[in-house]
C-alpha positions as CSV (number, residue, x, y, z in Angstrom):
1,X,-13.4,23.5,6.2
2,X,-13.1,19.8,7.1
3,X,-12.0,17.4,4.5
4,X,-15.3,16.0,3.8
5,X,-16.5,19.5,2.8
6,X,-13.5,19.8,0.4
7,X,-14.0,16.6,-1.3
8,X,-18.3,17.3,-1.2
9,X,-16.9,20.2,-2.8
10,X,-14.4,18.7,-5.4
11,X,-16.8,16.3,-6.9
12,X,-19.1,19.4,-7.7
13,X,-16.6,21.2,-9.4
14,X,-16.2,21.1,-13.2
15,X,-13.5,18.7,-15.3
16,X,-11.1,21.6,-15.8
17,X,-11.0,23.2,-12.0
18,X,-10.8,19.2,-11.0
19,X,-7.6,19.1,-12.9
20,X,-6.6,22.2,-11.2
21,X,-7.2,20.8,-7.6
22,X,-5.6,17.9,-8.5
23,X,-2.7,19.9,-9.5
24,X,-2.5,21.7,-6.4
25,X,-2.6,18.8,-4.0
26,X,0.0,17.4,-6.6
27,X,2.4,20.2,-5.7
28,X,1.9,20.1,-1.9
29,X,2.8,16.3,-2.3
30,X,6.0,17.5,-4.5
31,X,6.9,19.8,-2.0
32,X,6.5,17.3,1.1
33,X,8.7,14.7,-0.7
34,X,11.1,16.4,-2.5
35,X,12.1,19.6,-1.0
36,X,15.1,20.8,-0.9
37,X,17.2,18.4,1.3
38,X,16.2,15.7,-0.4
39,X,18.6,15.4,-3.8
40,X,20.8,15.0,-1.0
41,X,19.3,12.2,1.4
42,X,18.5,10.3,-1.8
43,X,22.4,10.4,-2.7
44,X,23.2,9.1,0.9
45,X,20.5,6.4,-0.1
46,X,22.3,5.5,-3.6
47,X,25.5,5.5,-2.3
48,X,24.6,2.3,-0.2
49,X,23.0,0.2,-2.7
50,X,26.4,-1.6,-3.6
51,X,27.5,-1.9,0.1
52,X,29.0,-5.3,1.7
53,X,26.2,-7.4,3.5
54,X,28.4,-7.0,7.1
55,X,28.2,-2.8,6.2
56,X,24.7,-3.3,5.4
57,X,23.8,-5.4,8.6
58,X,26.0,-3.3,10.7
59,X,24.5,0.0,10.1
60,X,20.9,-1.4,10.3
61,X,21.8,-2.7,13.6
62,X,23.5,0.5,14.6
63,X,20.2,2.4,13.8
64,X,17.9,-0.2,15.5
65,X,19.7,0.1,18.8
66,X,19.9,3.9,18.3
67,X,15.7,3.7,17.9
68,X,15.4,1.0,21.1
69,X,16.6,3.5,23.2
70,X,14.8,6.4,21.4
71,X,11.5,4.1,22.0
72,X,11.9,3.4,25.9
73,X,12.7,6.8,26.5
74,X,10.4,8.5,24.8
75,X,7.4,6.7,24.6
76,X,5.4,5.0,27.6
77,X,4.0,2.2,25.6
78,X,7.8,0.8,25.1
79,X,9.2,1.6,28.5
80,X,6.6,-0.7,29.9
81,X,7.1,-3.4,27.1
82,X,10.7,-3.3,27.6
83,X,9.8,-3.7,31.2
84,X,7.8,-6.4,31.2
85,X,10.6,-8.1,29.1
86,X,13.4,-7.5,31.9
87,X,15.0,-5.8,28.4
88,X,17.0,-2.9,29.1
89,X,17.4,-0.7,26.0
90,X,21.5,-1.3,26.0
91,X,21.1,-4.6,25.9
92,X,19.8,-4.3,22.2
93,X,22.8,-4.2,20.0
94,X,21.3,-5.8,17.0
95,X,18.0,-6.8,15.1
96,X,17.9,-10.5,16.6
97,X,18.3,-9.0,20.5
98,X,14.4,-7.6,19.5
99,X,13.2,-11.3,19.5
100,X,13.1,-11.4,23.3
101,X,10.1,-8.9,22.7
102,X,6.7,-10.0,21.8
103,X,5.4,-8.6,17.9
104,X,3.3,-5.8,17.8
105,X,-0.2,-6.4,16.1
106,X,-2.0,-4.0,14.0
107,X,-4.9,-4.3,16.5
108,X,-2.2,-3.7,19.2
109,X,-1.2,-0.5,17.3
110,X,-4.8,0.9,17.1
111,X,-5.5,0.4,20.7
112,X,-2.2,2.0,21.9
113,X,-2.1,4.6,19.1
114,X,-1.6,7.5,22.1
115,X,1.0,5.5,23.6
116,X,3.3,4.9,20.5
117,X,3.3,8.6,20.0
118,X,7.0,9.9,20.9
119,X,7.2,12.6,23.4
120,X,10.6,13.6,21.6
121,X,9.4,15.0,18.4
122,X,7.2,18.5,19.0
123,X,3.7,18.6,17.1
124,X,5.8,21.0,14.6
125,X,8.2,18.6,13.4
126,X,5.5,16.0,12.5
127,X,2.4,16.0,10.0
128,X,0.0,14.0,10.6
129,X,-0.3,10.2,8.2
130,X,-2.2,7.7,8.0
131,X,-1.9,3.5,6.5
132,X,-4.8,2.5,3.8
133,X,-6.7,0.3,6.0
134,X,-5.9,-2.9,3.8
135,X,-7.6,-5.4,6.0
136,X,-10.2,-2.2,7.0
137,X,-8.6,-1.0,10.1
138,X,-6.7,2.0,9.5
139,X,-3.7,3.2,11.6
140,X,-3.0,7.4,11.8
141,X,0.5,8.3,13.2
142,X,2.6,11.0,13.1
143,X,5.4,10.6,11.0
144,X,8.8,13.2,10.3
145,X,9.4,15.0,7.0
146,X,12.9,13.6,6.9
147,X,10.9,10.0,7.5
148,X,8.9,10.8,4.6
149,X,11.3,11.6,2.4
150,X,13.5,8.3,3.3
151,X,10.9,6.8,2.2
152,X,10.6,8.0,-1.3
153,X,14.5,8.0,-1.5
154,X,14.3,4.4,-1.2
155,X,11.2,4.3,-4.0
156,X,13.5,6.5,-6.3
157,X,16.6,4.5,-5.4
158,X,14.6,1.4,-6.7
159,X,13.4,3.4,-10.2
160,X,16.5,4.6,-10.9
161,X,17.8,0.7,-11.1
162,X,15.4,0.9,-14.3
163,X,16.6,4.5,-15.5
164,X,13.3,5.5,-14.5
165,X,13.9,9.4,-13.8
166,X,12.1,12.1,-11.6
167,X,10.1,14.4,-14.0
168,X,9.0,10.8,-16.5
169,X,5.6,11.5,-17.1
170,X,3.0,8.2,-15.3
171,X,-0.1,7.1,-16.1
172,X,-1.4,6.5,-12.2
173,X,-4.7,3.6,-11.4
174,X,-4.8,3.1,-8.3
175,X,-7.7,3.9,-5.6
176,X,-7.6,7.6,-6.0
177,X,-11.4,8.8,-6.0
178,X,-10.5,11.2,-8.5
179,X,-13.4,10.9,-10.9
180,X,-17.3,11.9,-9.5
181,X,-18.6,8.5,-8.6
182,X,-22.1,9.2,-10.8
183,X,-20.0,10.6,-13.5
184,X,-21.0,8.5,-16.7
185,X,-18.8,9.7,-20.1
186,X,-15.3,10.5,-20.4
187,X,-12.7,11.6,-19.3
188,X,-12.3,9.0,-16.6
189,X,-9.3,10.6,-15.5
190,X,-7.2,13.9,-14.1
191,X,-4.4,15.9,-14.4
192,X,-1.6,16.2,-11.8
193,X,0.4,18.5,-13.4
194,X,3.3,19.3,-11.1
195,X,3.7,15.4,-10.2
196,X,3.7,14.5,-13.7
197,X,0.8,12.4,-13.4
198,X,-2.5,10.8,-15.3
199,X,-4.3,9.9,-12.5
200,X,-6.9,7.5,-13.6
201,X,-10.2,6.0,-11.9
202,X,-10.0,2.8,-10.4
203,X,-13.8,2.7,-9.7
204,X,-15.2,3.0,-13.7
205,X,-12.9,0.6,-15.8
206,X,-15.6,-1.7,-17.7
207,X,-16.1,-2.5,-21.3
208,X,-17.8,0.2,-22.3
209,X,-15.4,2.8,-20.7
210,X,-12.2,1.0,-21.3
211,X,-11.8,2.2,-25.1
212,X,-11.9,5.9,-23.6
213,X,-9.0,5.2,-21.3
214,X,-6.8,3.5,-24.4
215,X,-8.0,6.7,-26.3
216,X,-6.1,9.2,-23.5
217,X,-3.0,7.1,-23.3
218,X,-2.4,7.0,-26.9
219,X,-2.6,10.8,-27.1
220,X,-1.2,11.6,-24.0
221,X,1.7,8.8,-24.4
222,X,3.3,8.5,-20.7
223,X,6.2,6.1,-21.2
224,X,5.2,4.4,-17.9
225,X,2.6,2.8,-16.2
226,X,2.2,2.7,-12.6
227,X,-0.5,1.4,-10.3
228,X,-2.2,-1.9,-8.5
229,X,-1.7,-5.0,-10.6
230,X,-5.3,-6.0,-10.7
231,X,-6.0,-2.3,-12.6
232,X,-3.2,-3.0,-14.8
233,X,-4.4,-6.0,-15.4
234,X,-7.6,-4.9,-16.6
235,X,-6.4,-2.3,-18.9
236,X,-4.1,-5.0,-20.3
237,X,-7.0,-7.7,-20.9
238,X,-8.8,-5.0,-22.7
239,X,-6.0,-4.5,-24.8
240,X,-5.8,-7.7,-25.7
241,X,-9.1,-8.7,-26.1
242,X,-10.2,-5.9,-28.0
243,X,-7.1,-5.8,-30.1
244,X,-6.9,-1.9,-29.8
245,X,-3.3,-1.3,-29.7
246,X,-1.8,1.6,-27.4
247,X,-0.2,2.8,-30.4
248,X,3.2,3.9,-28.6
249,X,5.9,2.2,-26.5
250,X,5.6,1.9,-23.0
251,X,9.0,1.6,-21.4
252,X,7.8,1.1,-17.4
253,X,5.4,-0.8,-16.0
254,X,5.8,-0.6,-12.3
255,X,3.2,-2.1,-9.7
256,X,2.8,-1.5,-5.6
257,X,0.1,-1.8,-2.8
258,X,-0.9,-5.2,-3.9
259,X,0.7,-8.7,-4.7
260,X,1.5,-9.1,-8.3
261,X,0.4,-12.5,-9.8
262,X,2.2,-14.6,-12.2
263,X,-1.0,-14.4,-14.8
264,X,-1.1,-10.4,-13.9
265,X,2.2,-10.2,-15.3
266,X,2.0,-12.4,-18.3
267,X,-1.4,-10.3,-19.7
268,X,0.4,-6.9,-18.9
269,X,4.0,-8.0,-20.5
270,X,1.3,-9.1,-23.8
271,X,-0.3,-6.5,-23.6
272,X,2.4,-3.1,-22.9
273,X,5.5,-5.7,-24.5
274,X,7.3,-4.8,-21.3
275,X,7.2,-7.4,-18.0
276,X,6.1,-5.1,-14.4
277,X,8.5,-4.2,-12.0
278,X,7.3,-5.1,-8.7
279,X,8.0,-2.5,-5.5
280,X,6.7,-3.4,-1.7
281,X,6.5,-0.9,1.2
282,X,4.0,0.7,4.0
283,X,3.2,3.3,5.3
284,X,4.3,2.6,8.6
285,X,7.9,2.3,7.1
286,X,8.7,-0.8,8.7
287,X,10.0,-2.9,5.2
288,X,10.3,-1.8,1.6
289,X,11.3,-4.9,-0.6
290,X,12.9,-3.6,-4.7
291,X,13.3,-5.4,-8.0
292,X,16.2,-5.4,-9.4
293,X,16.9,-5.6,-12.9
294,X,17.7,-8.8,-12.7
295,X,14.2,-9.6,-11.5
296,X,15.1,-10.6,-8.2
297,X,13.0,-9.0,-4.5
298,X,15.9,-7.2,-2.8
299,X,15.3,-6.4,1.0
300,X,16.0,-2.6,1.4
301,X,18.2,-3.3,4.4
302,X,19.2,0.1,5.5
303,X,15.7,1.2,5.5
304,X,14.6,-0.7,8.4
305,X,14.7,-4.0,10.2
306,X,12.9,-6.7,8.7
307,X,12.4,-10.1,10.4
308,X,10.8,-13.0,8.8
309,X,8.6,-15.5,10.9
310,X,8.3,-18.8,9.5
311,X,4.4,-19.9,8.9
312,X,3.7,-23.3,8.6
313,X,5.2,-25.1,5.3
314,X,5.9,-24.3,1.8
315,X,8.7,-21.5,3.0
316,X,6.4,-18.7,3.9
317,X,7.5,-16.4,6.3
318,X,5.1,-13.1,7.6
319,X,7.0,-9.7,7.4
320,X,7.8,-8.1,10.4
321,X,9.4,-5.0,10.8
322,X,11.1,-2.0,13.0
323,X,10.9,1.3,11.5
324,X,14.1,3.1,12.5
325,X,13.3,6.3,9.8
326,X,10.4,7.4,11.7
327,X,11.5,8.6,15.5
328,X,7.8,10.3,15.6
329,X,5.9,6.9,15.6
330,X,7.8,4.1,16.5
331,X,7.0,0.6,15.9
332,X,9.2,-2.3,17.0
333,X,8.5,-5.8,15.9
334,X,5.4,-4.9,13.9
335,X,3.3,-7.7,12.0
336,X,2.7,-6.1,8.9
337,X,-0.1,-9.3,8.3
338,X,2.0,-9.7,4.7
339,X,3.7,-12.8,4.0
340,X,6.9,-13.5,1.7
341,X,9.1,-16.7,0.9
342,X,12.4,-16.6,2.0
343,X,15.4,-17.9,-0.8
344,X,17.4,-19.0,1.6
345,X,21.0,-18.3,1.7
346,X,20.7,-16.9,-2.2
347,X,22.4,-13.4,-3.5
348,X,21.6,-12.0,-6.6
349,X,24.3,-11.2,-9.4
350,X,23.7,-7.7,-9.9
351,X,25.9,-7.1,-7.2
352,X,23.6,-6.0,-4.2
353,X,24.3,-7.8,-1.1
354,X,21.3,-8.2,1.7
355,X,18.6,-10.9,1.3
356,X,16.2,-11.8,-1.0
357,X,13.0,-13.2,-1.5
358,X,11.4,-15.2,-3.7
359,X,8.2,-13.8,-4.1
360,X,5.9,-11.6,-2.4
361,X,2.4,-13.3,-0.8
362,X,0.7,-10.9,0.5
363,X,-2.2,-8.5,-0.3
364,X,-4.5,-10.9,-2.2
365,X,-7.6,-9.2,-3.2
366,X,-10.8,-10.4,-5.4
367,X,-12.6,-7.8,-7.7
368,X,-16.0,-6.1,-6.7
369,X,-17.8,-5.8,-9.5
370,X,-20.8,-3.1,-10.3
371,X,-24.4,-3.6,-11.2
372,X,-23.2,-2.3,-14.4
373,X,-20.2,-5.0,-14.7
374,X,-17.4,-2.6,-14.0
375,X,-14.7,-4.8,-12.0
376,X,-13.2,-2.8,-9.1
377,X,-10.0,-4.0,-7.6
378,X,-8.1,-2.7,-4.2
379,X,-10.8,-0.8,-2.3
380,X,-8.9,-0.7,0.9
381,X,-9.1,3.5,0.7
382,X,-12.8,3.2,1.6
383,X,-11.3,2.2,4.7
384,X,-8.6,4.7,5.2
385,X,-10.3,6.9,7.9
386,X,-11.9,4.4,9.7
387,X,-10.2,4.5,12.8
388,X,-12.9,2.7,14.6
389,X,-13.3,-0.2,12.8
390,X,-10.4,-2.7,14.2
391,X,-11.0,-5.0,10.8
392,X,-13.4,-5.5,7.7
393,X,-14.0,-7.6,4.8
394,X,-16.0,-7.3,1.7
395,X,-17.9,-10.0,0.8
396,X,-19.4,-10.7,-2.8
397,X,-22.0,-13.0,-3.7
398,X,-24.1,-11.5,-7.3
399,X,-23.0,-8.4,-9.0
400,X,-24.2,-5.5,-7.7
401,X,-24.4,-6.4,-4.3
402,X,-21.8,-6.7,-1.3
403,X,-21.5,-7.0,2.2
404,X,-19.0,-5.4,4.7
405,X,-18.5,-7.7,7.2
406,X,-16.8,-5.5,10.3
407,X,-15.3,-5.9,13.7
408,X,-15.9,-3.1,15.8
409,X,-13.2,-0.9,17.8
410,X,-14.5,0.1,21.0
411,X,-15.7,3.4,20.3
412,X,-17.2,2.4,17.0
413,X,-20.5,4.0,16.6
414,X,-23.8,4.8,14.2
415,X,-21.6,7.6,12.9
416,X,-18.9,4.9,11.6
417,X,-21.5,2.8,9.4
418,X,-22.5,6.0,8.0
419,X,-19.0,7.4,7.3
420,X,-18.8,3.8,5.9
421,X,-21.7,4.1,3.5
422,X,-20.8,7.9,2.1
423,X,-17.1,6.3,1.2
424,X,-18.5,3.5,-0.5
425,X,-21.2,6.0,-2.3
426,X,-18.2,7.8,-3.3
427,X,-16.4,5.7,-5.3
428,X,-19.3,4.0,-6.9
429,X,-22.3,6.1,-6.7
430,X,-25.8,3.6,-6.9
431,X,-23.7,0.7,-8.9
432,X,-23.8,-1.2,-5.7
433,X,-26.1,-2.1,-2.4
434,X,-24.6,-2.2,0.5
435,X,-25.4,-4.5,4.0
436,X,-23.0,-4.5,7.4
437,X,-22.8,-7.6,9.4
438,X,-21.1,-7.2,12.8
439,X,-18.9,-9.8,13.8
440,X,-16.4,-11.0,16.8
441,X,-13.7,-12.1,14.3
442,X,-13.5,-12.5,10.8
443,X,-11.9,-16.1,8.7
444,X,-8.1,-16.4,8.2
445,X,-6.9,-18.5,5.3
446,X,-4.8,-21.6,6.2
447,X,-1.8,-19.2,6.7
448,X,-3.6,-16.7,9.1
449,X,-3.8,-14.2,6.0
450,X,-6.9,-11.9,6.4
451,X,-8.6,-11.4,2.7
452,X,-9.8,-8.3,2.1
453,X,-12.0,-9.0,-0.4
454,X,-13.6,-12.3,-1.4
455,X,-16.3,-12.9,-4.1
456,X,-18.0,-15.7,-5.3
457,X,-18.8,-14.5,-8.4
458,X,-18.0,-16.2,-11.2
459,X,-15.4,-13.5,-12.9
460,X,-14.7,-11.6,-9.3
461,X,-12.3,-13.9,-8.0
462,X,-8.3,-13.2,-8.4
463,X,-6.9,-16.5,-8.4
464,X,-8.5,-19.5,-10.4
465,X,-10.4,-20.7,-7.4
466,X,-12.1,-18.0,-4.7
467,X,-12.7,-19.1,-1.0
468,X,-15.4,-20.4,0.2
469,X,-17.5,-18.1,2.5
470,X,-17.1,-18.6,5.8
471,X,-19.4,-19.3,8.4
472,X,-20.8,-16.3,10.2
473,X,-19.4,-14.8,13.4
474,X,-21.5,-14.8,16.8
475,X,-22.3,-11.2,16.9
């Protein structure tokens, strides 16, 4: 049965044997992550959060060369890049040698997907991933279990800062299409039992359905919220607004997947009493960036090699990374299209040595909002199958109505606005019409940032001012 007949399938099913298949993917995820080596990778992890910033840098550097050569020799697309750069994989001793090789776009990646596969790790030692498709174009790799689990050894590393244990129950919003998109009355969420997890719909928070979701958390009382800011932030408003209180302490707030904003913050911290911990990372595994707790954006420097590319003024720099936990898929010098600023020459007093930024500018992302005034924020996992489609936007100009503007891979086809169409459908049923405009390249802001989403409803924009629509492409 293909995954579209198991999640036709799911959204038929009733409330209690949804909670059971939630449950059930919930333990496969458990058992990918955590299985039994990993207590002891994520004690190797621990053990070098206090290192010195020369062990740090040398053993980043150490594994960086160590994945150069792994690249060129097992991989075609890097022997010929290498190549063409007169760069012989010795001669990489360190994360600056990489500069003499061009950065590796997302587009780039797509295109050469067959390429980047490593002939060194058997189809039996790899499962099968895949990225969100934030700016629409989605990436699917194969990736290592001991890659995956680095991964989340570096996310527990980071919790555990904030005596956040394994086993705390969560309340989870994020873009999970948990709940049946035409579903109309509580509960708006499910039960991931092994994971510990609430896992709430991002697709039906409005007025009317907000008061349910402050009714499950005050008798279901998970001491920590986790999730997209601009979901939070919604649930927080309410909160205030309405003056319903939670009617427990909340002890976590932790965001990820999107930038969290300075008035995001401020209504959550009113709302929960507690400020959000922010956490950044990919898929791809080429940067993850921690909070401290101090409050200060600690590069996780033995996780991979992270570069920072200056971009025009104000001290914004675009992420670029080298995934070194990952021999299955790798990715030198890749743009992650995320942007930071840099605090130059700055360490933090809690003791960690590495570098720092200042704050996180990426991932910028207006609301959708529904015929019936439900705001939707982060809708990149519409896109997270849609191979074919190099990049989109979603474009809002009245409620109830948006339009996907796309640039096509070369083998998109009919089949891909339809696939298109059934995810939206998905998430929120008949709430919304839908038009697809084709286009040879869609508007960067002034920093070459692609926005996902950009509305021009008054209400649906992030920030205090949204962008102006652009003008419309040639196709």
């Amino acid at each position: 049965m293909t995954r579209l007949d198991l999640e036709a399938l799911y959204q038929r099913l009733p409330i209690p044997v949804q909670h059971a298949a939630c449950s059930v993917v919930g333990w496969r995820t458990e058992h990918t992550r955590y299985d039994a080596t990993f207590s002891e990778i994520l004690a190797e992890t621990v053990a070098r959060t206090f290192w010195s910033a020369e062990e740090l840098a040398a053993y980043r550097d150490r594994r960086v060369a160590e994945f150069v050569e792994h690249a060129a020799r097992t991989t075609s697309f890097y022997a010929a890049r290498l190549r063409a750069g007169s760069l012989a994989p010795s001669q990489v001793r360190s994360l600056e040698d990489l500069e003499s090789l061009p950065i590796l776009t997302k587009h780039e990646a797509q295109e050469h997907q067959p390429e980047l596969v490593s002939s060194g790790i058997g189809r039996r030692q790899a499962r099968s991933t895949h990225t969100s498709g934030t700016t629409g174009g989605a990436l699917v790799f194969p990736t290592t279990p001991y890659a995956v689990q680095q991964r989340w050894a570096v996310v527990w590393r980071y919790r555990t800062w904030h005596r956040i244990e394994r086993g705390t129950w969560c309340a989870l919003f994020a873009g999970r299409a948990v709940v049946p998109a035409k579903q109309k009355n509580p509960p708006f969420w499910r039960l991931n039992a092994p994971g510990r997890q609430l896992l709430f719909s991002g697709y039906h928070m409005s007025p009317e359905t907000l008061p349910s979701y402050v009714d499950v958390l005050r008798k279901r009382r998970p001491p920590w919220l986790h999730g997209y800011p601009s979901l939070l932030a919604l649930l927080a408003a309410y909160v205030l607004e309405s003056g319903i209180d939670p009617g427990y302490d909340v002890r976590w707030v932790t965001t990820g997947a999107e930038n969290l904003l300075p008035h995001q913050s401020a209504v959550i911290q009113r709302a929960f009493g507690v400020e959000p911990i922010q956490h950044y990372g990919l898929t791809e595994g080429v940067a993850q960036i921690s909070q401290c707790e101090l409050k200060t954006l600690h590069i996780d420097e033995d996780y991979a090699g992270v570069e920072f590319v200056p971009v025009g003024e104000h001290g914004l720099h675009r992420v670029i990374g080298t995934n070194f936990t990952n021999p299955a898929f790798p990715l030198l010098r890749y743009d992650t299209d995320d942007m930071v600023v840099v605090r130059d020459g700055a360490t933090c007093s809690c003791g960690r040595a590495g570098r720092v930024v200042e704050r996180i500018d990426g991932r910028l992302e207006d609301y959708v909002i529904l015929r019936n005034n439900t705001r939707v924020g982060r809708m990149d996992h519409i896109f997270k199958d849609m191979i074919n489609i190099q990049e989109a936007q979603i474009y809002q100009r009245r409620p109830g109505e948006i339009t996907i503007r796309v640039v096509r891979g070369r083998n998109y086809g009919e089949t891909d606005e339809e696939q298109l169409r059934r995810e939206i459908a998905k998430r929120v049923g008949d709430e919304i019409d839908v038009a697809v405009e084709y286009w040879d390249a869609l508007p960067r802001t002034q920093t070459g940032k692609l926005r996902f989403v950009v509305s021009d409803v008054p209400g649906g924009s992030i920030e205090p001012i949204a962008p102006a629509s652009p003008a419309r492409g040639a196709s």
